[in-house]
gemmi code that builds the backbone of each chain (N, CA, C; Angstrom):
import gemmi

chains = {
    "A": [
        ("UNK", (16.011, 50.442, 4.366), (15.645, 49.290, 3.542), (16.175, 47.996, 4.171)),
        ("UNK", (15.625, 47.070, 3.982), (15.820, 45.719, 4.896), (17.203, 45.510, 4.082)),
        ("UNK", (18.182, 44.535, 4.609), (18.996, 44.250, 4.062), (19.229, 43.185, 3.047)),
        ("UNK", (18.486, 42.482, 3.169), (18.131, 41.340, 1.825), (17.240, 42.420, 0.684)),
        ("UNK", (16.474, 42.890, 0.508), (16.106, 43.493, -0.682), (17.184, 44.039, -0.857)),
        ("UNK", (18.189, 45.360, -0.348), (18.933, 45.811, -0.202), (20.144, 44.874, -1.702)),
        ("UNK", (20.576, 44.390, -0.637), (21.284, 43.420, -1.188), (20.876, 42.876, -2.363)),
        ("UNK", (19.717, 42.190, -2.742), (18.840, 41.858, -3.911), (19.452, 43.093, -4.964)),
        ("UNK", (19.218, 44.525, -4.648), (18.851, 45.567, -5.600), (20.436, 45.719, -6.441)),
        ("UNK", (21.584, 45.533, -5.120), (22.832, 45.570, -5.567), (23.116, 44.609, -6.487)),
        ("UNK", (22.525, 43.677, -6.633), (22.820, 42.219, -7.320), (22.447, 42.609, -8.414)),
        ("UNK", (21.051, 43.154, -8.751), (20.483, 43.415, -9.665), (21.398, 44.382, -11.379)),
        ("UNK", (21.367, 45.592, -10.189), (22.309, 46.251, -10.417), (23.961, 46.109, -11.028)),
        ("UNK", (24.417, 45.368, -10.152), (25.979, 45.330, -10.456), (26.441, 43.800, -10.981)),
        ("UNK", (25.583, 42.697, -11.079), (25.533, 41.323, -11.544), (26.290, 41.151, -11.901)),
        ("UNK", (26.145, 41.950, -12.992), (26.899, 41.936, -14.682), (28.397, 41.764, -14.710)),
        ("UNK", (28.876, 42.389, -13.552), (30.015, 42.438, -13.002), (31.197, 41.050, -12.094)),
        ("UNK", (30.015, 40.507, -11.695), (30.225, 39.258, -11.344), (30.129, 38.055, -12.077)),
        ("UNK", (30.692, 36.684, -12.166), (30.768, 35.757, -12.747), (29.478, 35.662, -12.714)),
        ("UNK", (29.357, 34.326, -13.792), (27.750, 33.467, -13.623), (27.833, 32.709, -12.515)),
        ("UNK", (28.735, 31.813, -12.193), (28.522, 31.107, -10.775), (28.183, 31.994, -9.569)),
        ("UNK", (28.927, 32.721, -9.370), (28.453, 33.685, -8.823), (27.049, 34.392, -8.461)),
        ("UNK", (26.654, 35.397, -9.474), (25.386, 35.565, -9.782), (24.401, 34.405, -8.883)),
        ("UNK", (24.635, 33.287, -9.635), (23.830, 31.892, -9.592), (23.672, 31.825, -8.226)),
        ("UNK", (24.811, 31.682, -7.524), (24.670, 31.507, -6.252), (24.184, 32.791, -5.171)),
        ("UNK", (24.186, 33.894, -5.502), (23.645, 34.776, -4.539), (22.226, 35.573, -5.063)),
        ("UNK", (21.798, 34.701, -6.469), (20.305, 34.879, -6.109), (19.610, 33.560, -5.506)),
        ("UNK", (20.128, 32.471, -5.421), (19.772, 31.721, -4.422), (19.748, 31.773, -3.654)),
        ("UNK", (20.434, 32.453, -2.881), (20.211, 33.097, -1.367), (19.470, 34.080, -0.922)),
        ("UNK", (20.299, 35.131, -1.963), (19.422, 36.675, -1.551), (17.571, 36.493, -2.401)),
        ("UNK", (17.681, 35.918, -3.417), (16.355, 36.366, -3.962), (15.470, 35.340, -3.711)),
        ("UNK", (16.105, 34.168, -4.004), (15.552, 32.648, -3.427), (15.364, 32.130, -2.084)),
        ("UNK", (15.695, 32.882, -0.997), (16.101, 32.746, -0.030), (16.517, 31.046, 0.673)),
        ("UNK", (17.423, 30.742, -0.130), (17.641, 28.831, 0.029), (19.125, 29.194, 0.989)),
        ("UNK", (19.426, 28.362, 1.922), (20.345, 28.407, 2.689), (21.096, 27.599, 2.533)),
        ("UNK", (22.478, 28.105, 2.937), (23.795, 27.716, 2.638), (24.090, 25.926, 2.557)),
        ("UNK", (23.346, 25.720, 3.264), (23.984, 24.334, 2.658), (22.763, 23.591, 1.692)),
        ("UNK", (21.577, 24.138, 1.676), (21.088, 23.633, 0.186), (21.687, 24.617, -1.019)),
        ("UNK", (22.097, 25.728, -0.781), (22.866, 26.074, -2.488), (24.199, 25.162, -2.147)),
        ("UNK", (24.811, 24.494, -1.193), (26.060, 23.717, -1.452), (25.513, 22.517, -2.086)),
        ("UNK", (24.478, 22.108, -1.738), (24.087, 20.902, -2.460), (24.093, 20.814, -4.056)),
        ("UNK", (23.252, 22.172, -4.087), (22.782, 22.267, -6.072), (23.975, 22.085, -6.477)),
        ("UNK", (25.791, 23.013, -6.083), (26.385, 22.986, -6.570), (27.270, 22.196, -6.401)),
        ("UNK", (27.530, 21.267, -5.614), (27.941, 19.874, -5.485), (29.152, 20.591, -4.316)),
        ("UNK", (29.255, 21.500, -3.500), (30.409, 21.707, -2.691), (30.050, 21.825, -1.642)),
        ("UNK", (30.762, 22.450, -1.344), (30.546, 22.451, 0.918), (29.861, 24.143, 0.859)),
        ("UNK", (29.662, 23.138, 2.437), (28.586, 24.686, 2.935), (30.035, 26.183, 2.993)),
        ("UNK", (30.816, 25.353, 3.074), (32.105, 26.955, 4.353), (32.654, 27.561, 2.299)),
        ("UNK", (32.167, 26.662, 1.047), (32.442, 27.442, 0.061), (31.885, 27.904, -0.764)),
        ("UNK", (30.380, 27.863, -0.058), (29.098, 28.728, -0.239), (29.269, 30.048, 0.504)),
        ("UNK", (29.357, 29.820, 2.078), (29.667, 30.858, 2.570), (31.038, 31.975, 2.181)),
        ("UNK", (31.958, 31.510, 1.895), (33.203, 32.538, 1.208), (32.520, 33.315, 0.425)),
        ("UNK", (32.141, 32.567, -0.195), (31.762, 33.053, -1.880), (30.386, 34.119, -2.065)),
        ("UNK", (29.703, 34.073, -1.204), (28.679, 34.951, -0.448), (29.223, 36.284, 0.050)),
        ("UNK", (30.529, 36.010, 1.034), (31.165, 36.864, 1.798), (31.590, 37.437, 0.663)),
        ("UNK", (32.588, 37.213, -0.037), (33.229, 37.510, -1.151), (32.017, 38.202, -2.171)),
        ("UNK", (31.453, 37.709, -2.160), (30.592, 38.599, -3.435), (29.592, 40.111, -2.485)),
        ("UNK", (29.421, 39.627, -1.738), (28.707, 40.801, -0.653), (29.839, 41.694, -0.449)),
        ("UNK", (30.852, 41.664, 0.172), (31.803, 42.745, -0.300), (31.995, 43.437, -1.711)),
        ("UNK", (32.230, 42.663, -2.739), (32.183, 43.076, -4.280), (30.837, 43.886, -3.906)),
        ("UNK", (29.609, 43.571, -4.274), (28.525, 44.631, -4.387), (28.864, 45.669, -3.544)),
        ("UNK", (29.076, 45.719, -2.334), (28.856, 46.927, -1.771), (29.978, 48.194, -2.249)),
        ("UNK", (31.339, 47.172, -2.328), (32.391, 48.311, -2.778), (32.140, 48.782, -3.952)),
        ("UNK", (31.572, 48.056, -5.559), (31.061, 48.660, -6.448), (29.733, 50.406, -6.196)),
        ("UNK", (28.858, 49.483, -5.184), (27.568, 50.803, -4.759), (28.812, 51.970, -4.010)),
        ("UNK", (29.710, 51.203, -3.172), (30.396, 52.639, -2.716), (30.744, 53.476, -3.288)),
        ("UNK", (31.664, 52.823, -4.591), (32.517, 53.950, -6.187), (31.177, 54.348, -6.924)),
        ("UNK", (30.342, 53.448, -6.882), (29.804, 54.199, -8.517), (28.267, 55.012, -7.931)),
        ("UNK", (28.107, 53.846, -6.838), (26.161, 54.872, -6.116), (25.500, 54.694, -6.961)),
        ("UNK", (24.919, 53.249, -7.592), (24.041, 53.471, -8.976), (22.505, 53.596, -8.260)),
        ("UNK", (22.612, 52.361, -7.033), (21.436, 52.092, -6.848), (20.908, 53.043, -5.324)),
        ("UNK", (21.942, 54.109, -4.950), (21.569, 55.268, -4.552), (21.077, 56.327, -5.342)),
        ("UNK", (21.431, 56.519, -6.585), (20.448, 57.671, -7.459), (19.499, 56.779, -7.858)),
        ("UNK", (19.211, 55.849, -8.327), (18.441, 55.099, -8.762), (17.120, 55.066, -7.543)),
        ("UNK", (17.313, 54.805, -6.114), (16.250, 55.314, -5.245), (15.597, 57.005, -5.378)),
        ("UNK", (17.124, 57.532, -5.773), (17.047, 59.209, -5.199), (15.718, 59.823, -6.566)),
        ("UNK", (16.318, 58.890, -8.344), (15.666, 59.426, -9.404), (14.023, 58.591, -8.889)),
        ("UNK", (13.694, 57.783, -8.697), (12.787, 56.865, -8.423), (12.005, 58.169, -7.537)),
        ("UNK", (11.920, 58.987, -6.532), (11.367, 59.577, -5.901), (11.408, 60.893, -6.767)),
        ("UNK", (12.304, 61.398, -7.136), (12.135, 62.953, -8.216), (10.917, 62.455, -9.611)),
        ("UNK", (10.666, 61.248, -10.029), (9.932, 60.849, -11.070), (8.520, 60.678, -10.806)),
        ("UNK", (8.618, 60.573, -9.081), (7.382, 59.616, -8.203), (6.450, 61.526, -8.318)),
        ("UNK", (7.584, 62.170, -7.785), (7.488, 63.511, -7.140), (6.444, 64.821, -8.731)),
        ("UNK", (7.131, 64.107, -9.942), (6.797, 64.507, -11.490), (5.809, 64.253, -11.798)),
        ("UNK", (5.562, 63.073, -11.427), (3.996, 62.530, -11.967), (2.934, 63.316, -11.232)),
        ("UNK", (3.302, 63.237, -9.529), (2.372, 63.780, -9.150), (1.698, 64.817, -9.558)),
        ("UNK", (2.744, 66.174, -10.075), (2.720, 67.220, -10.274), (2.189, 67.179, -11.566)),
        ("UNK", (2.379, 66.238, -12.484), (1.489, 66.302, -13.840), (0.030, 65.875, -13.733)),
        ("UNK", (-0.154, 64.989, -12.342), (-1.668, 64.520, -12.259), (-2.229, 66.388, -11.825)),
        ("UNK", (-1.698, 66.777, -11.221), (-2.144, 68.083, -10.692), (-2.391, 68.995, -11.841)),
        ("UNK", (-1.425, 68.993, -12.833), (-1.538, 70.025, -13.851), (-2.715, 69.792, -14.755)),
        ("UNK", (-2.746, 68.289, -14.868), (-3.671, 68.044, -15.551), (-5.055, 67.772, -15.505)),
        ("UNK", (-5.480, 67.508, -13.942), (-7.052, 68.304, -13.779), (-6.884, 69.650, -13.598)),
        ("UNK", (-5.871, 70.661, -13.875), (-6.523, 71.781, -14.141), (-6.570, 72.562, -15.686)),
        ("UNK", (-6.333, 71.093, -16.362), (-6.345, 71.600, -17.913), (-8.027, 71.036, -18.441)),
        ("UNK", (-8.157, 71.744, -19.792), (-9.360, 71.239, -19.956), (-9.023, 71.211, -21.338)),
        ("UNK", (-8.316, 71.687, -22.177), (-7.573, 71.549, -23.328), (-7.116, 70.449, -23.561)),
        ("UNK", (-8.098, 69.846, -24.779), (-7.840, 68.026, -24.781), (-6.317, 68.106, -25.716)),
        ("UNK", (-5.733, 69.075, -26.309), (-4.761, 68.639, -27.250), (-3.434, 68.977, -25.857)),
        ("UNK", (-3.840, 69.965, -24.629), (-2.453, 70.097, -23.936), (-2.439, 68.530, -23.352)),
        ("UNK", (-4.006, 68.181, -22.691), (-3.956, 67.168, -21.876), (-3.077, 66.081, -22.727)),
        ("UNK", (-3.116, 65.786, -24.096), (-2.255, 64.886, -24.837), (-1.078, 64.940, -24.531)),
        ("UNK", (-0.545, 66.417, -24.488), (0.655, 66.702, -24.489), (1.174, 66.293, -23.290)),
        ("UNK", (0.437, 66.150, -22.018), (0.656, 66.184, -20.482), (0.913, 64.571, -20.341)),
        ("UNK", (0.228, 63.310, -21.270), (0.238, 62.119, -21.216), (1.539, 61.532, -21.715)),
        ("UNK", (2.075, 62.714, -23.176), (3.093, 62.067, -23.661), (4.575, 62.540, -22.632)),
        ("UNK", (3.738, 63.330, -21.493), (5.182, 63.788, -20.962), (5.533, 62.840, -19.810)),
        ("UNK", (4.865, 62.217, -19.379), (4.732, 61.131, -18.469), (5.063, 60.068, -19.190)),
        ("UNK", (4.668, 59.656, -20.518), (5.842, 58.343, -20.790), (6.885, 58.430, -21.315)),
        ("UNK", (7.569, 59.660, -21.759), (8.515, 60.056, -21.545), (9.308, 59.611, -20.210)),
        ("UNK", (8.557, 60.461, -18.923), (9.193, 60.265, -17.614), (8.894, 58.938, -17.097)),
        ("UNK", (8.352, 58.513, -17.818), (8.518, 56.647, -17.655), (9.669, 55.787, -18.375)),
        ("UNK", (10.158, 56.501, -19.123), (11.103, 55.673, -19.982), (12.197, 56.274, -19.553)),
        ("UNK", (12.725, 57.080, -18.998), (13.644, 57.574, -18.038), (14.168, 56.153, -17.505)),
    ],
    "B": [
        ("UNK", (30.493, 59.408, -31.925), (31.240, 60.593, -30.967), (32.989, 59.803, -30.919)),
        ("UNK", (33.449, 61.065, -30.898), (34.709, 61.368, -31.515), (35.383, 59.970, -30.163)),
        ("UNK", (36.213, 59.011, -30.622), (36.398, 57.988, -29.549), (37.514, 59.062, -28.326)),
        ("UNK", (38.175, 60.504, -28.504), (38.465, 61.046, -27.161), (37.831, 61.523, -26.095)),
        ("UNK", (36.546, 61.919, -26.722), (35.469, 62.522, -25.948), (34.938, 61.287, -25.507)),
        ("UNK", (34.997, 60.105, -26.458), (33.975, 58.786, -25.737), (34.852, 58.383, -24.789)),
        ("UNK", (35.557, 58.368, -24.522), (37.277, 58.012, -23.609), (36.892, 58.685, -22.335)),
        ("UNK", (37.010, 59.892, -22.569), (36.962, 60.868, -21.432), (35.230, 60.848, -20.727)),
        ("UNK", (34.393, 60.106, -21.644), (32.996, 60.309, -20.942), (33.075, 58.962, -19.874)),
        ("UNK", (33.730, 57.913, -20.123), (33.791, 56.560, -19.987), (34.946, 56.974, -18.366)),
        ("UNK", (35.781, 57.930, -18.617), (36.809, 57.906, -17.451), (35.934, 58.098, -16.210)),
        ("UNK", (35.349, 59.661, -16.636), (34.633, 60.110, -15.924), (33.231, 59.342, -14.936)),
        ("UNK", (33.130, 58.211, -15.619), (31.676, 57.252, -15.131), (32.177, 56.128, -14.493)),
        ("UNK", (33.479, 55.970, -15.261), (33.911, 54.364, -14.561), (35.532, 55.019, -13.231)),
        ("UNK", (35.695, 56.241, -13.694), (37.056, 56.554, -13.188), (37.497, 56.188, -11.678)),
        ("UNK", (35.883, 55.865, -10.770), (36.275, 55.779, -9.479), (36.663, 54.228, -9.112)),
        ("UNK", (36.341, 53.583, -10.533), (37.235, 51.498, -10.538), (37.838, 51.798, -10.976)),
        ("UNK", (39.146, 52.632, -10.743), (40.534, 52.640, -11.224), (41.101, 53.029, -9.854)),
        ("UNK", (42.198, 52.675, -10.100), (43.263, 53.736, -8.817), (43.635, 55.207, -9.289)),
        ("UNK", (43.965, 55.629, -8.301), (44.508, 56.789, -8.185), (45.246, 57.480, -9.521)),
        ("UNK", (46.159, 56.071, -9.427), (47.136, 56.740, -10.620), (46.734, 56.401, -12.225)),
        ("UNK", (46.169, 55.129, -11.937), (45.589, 54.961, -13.306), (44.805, 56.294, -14.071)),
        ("UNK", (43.638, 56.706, -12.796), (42.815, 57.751, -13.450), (43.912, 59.506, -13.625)),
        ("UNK", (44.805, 59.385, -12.890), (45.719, 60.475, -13.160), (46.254, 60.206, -14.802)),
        ("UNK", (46.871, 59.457, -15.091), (47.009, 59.025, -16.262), (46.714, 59.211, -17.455)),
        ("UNK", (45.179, 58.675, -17.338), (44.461, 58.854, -17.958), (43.651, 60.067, -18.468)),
        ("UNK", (44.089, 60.815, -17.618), (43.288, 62.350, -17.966), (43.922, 63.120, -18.392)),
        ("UNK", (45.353, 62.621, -18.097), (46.589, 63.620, -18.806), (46.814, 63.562, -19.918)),
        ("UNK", (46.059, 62.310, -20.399), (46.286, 61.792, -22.266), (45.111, 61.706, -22.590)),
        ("UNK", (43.831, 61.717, -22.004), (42.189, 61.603, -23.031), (42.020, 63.486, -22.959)),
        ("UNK", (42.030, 64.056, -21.229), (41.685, 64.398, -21.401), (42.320, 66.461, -21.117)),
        ("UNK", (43.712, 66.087, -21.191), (45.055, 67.370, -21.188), (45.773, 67.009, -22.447)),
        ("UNK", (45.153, 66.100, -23.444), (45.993, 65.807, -24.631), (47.728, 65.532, -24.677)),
        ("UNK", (47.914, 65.107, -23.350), (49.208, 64.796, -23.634), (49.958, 63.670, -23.848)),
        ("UNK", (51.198, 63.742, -24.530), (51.854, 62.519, -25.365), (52.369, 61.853, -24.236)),
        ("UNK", (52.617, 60.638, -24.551), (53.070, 59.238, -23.798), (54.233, 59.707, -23.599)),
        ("UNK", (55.212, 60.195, -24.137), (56.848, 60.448, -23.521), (56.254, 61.636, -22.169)),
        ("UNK", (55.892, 62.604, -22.485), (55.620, 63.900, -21.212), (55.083, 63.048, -20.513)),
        ("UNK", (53.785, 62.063, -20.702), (52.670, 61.440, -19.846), (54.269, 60.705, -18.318)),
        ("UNK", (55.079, 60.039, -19.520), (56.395, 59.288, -18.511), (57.291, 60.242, -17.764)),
        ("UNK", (57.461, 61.528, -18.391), (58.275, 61.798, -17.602), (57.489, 62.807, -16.280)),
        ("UNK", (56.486, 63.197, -16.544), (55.539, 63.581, -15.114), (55.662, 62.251, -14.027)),
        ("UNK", (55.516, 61.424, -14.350), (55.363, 59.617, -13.543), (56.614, 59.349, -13.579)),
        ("UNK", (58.285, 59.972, -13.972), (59.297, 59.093, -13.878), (59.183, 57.787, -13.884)),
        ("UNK", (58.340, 57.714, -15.106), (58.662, 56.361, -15.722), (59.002, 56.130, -17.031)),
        ("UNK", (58.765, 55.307, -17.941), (59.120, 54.902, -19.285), (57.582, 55.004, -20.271)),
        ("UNK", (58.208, 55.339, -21.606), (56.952, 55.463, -22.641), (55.769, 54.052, -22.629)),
        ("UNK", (57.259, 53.362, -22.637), (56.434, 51.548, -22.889), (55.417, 51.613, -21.707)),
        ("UNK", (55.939, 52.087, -20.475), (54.466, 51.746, -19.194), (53.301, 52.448, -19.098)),
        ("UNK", (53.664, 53.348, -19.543), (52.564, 54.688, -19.807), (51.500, 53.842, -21.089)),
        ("UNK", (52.072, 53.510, -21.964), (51.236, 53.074, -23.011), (51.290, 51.543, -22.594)),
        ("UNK", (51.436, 50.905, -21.706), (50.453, 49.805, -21.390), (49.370, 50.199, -20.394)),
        ("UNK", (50.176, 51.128, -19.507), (48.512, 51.628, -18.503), (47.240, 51.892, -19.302)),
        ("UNK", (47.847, 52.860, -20.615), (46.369, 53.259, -20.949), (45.585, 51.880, -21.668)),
        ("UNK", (46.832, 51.418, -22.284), (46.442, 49.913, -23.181), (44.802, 49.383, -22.129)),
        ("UNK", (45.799, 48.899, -21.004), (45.377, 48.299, -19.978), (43.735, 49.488, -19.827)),
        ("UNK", (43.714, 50.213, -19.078), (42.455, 51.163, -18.471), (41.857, 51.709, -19.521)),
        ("UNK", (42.223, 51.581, -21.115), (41.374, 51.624, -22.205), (40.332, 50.042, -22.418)),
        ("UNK", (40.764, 49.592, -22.014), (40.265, 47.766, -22.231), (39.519, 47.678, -20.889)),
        ("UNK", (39.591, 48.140, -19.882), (38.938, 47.740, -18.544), (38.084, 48.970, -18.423)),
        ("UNK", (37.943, 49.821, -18.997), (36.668, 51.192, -19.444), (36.003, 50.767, -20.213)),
        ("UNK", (36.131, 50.585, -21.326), (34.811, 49.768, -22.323), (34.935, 48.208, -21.785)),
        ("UNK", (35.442, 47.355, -21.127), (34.668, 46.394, -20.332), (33.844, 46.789, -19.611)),
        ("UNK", (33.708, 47.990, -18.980), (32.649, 47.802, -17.751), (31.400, 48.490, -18.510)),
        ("UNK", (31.576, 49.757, -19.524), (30.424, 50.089, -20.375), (30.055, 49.143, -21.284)),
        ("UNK", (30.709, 47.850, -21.579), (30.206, 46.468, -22.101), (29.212, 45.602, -21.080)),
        ("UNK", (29.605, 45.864, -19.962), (28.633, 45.307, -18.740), (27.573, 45.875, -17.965)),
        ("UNK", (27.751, 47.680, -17.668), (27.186, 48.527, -17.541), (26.348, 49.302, -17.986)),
        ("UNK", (26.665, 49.496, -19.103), (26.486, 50.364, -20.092), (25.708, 51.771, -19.605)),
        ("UNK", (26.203, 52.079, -18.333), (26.209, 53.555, -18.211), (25.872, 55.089, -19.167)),
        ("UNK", (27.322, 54.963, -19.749), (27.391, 55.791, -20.824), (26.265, 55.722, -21.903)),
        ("UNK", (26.095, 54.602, -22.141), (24.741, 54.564, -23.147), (23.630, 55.098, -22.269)),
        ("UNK", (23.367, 54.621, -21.409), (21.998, 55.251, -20.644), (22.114, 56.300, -20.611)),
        ("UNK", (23.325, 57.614, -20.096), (23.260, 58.534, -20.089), (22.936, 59.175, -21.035)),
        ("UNK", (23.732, 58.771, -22.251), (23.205, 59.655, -23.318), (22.201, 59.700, -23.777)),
        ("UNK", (21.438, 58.319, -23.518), (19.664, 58.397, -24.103), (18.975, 58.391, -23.092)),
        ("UNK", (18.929, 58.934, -21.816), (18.289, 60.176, -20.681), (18.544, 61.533, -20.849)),
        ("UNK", (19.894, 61.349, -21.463), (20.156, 62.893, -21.834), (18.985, 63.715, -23.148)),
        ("UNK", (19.071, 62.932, -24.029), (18.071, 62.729, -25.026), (16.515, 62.857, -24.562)),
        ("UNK", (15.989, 61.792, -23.873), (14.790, 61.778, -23.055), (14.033, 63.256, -22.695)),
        ("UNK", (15.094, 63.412, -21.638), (15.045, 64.881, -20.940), (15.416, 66.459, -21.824)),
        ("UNK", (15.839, 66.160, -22.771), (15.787, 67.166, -23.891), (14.106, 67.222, -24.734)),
        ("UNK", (13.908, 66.061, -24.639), (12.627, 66.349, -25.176), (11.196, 66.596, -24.636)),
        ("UNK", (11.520, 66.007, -23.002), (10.888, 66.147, -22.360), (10.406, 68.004, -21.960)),
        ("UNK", (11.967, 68.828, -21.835), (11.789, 70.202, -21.832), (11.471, 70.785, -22.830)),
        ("UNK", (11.400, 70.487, -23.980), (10.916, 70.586, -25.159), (9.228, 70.828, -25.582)),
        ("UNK", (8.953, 69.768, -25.013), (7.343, 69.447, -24.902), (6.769, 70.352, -23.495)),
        ("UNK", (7.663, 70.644, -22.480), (6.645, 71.346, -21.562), (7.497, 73.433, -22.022)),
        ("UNK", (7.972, 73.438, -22.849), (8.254, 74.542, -23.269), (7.159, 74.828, -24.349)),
        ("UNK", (6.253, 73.869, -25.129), (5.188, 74.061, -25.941), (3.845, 74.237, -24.815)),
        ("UNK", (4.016, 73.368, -24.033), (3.317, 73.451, -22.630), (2.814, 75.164, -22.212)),
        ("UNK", (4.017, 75.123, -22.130), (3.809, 76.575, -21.018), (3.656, 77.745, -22.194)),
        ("UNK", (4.068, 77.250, -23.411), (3.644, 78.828, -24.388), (2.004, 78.518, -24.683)),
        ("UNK", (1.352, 77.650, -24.078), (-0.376, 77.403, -24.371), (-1.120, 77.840, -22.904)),
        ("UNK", (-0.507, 77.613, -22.221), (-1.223, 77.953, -21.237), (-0.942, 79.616, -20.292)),
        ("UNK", (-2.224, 79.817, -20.383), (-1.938, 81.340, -19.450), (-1.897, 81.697, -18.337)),
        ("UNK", (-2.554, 80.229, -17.212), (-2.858, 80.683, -15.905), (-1.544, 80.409, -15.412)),
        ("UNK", (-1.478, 81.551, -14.003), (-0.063, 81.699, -13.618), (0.582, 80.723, -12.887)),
        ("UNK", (-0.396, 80.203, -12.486), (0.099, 79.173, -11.279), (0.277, 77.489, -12.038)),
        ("UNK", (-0.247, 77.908, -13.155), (0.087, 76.602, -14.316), (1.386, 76.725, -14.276)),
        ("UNK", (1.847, 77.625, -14.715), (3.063, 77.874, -15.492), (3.734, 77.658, -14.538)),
        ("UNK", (3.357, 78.143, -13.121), (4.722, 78.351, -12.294), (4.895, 76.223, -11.863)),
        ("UNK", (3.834, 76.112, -11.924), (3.650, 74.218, -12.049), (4.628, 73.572, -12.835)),
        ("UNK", (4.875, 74.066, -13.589), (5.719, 73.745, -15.180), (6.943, 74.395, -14.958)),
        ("UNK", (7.081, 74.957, -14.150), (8.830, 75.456, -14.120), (9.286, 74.399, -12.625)),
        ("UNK", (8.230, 74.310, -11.957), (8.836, 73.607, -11.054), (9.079, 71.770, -12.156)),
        ("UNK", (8.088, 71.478, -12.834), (8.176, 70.342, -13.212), (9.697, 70.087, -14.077)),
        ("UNK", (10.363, 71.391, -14.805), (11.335, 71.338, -15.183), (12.691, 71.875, -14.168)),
        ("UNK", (12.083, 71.981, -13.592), (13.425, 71.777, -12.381), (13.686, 70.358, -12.220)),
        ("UNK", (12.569, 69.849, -11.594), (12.840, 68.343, -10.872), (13.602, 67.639, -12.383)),
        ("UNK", (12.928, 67.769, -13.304), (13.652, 67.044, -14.520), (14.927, 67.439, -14.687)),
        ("UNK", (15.115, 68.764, -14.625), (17.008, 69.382, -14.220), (17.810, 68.536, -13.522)),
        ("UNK", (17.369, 68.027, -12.487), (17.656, 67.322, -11.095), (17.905, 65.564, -11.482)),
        ("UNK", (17.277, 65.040, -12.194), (17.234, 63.439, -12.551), (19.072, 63.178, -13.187)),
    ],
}
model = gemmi.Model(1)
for chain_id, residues in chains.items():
    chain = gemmi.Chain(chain_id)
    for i, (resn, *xyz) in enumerate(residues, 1):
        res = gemmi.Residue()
        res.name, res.seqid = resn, gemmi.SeqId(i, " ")
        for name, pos in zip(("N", "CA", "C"), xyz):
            atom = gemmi.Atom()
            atom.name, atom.element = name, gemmi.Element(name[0])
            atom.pos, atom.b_iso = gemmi.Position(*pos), 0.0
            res.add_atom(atom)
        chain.add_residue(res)
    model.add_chain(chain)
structure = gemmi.Structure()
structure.add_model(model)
structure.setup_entities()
């Protein structure tokens, strides 16, 4: 995975964890892609305390993904769900039973709300 | 749910943002039921520190399921996926062809797996 989505997904993920300034400032970068010295501008400081604070928070995400791995099962469930559906599109052209086929629809938004 | 079991579900999810000893600690009193004087004298330390650690790593466990909320997701995937096997257990008592069925045991594997 490229390392800016990458990064994006950790943000996403572990935000919550981080201040709002924070936050603020590294989806301006990572998701906004605006560079260091226009997010120093928005926030009225220097470019070298944009960059810390980047550094500093890019470490935080990754050591959080290291302990907890959210947004490693979160790829891993994303492909076992991808892998479910398929297997229900399969089951279900070989049903012809309109009350199972119901049953086969409600099991998929089920595995959507997962 | 009984707040020791919610304690011990919360150690277990958040236990790897603690140190070492914190989560030692902590398992000796959520989840080996033992009292704050034994908890001190395993740690050769004092009652008072023992019962600020947990003070402390009781307050920084439901902070992060205040930010996370992990534990909640789990339990309503846990839920999800109960009903999900539920519905392909009505599944598979309707249908007779073999290779359906064997479709449907694989589909409840992968759901085992999430």
């Amino acid at each position: 995975m490229e390392e800016r989505i990458y990064l994006s997904m950790l943000l996403s993920t572990y935000g919550s964890l981080l201040t709002e300034k924070q936050v603020n400032v590294m989806k301006l970068y990572y998701d906004d892609d605006l560079s260091m010295p226009e997010i120093a501008e928005i926030n009225n400081t220097t470019r070298q305390a944009i960059h810390d604070l980047i550094k500093r928070c890019h470490k935080m995400l990754l050591g959080y993904e290291d302990k907890l791995k959210l947004v490693d099962k979160y790829n891993r469930n994303e492909n076992i769900k991808k892998n479910l559906k398929d297997k229900l599109c399969i089951l279900k052209s070989k049903i012809s039973d309109e009350n199972n086929a119901k049953l086969i629809d409600d099991i998929e938004k089920n595995i959507n709300s997962l």
